[in-house]
C-alpha positions in Angstrom: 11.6 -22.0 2.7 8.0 -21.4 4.0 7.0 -17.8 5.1 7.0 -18.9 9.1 10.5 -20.1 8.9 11.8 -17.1 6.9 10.4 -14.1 9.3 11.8 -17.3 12.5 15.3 -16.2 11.4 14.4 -12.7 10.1 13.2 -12.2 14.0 16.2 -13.8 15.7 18.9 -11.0 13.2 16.2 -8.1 13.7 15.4 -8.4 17.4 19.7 -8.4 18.2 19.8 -4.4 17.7 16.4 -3.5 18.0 13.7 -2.4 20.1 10.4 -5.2 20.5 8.0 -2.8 19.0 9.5 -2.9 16.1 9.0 -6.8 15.4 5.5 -6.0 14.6 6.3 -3.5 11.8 9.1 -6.3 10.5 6.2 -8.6 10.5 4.0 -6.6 8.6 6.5 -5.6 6.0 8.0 -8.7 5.6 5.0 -10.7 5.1 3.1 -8.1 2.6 6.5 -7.9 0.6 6.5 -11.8 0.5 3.0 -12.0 -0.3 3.3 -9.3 -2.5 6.0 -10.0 -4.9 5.2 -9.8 -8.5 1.2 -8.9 -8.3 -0.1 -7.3 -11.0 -3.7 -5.9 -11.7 -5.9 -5.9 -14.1 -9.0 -3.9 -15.0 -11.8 -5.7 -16.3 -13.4 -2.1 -16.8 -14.0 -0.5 -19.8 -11.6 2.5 -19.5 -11.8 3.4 -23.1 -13.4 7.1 -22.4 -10.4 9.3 -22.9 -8.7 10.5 -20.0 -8.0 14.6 -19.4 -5.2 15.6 -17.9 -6.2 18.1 -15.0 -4.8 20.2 -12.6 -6.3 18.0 -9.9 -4.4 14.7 -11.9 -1.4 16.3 -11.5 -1.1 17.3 -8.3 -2.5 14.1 -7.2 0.7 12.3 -9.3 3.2 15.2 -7.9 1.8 14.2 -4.1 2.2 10.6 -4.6 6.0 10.6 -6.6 7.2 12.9 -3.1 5.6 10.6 -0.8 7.5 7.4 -2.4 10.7 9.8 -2.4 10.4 10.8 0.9 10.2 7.3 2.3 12.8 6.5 0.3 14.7 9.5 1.9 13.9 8.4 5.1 14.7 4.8 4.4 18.4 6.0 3.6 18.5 8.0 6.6 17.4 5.0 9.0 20.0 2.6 7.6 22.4 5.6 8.0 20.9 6.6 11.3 19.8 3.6 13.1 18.8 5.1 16.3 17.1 7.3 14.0 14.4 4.5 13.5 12.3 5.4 16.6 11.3 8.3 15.5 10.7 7.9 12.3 8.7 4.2 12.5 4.9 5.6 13.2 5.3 8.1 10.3 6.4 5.8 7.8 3.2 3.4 8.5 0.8 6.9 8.4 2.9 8.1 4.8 2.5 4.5 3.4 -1.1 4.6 4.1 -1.2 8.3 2.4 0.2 7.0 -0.4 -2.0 3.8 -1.2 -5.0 6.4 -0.8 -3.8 8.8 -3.3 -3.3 5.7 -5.6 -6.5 4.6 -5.6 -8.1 7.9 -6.0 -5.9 8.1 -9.3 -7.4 4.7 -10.1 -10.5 5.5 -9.4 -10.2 9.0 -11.7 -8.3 6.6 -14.6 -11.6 4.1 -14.5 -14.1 6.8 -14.1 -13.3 10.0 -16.2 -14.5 12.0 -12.8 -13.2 14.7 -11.3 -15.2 14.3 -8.6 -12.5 11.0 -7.9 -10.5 13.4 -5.8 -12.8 14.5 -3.2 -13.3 10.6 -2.0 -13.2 10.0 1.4 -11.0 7.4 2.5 -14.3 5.4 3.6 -15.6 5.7 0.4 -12.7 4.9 -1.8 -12.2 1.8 0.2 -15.9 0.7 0.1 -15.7 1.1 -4.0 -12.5 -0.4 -4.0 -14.1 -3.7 -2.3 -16.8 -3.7 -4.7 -14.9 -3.8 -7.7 -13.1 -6.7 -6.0 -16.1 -8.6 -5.0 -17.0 -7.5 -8.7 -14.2 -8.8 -10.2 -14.0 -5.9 -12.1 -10.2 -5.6 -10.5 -8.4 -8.8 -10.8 -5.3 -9.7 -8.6 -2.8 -12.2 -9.8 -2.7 -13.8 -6.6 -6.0 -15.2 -5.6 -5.6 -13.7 -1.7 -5.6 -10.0 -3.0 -8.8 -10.5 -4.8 -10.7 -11.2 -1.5 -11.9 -8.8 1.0 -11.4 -10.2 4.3 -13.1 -8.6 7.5 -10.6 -8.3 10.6 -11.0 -12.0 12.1 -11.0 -13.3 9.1 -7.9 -11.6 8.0 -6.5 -13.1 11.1 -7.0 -16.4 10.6 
């Protein structure tokens, strides 16, 4: 089954109990998981410098294990708590976001032995992020996640 027909009846179960809004969020997530599904990266980097642990490391790795357990939390509570969903929707978008960031400021301390790695601004992680793509010094396993696509491009 193609991706259009899969989120055709997705929409038709999901819209029966819920509000419209939230047929934009289904969209998003089901079409990233679909897309999604098995990638794997690799580091065409030389990453061979040995790696200290640091307080900063840590913390970084303790921030990012209770942001996946508190969506997970609040996944539970939502299936639990349907009405629930409202309020939590918005927030799980904003702690997703959170977490990718913290990710790739881990990756980006892994691949440069730099402390420095944790005081990136979210503009500047993403613009280094792009270059190693554009690079290829990050590869994708999937050929779509190794491009960088403006917004209308994205789109199309």
């Amino acid at each position: 089954m193609n991706l259009k027909e899969w989120v055709k009846i997705k929409d038709v179960e999901y819209a029966r109990g819920h509000p419209a809004n939230f047929m934009t969020h289904l969209h998003y997530v089901s079409c990233f998981n679909q897309l999604s599904k098995n990638l794997k990266l690799d580091c065409k980097i030389d990453i061979s410098a040995k790696i200290k642990e640091t307080k900063y490391l840590a913390k970084k790795i303790h921030l990012i294990n209770l942001l996946i357990e508190n969506l997970k939390e609040e996944y539970k509570l939502i299936l639990n708590n349907p009405p629930f969903a409202e309020v939590c929707i918005p927030w799980i978008a904003v702690k997703s976001y959170y977490l990718i960031f913290n990710l790739l400021l881990v990756i980006r301390y892994l691949i440069t032995n730099d402390e420095n790695s944790f005081n990136s601004s979210h503009y500047n992680i993403l613009k280094e992020f792009k270059s190693y793509l554009k690079n290829n010094n990050l590869i994708y396993n999937k050929d779509n996640f190794n491009k960088v696509y403006n917004g209308k491009s994205a789109l199309n």
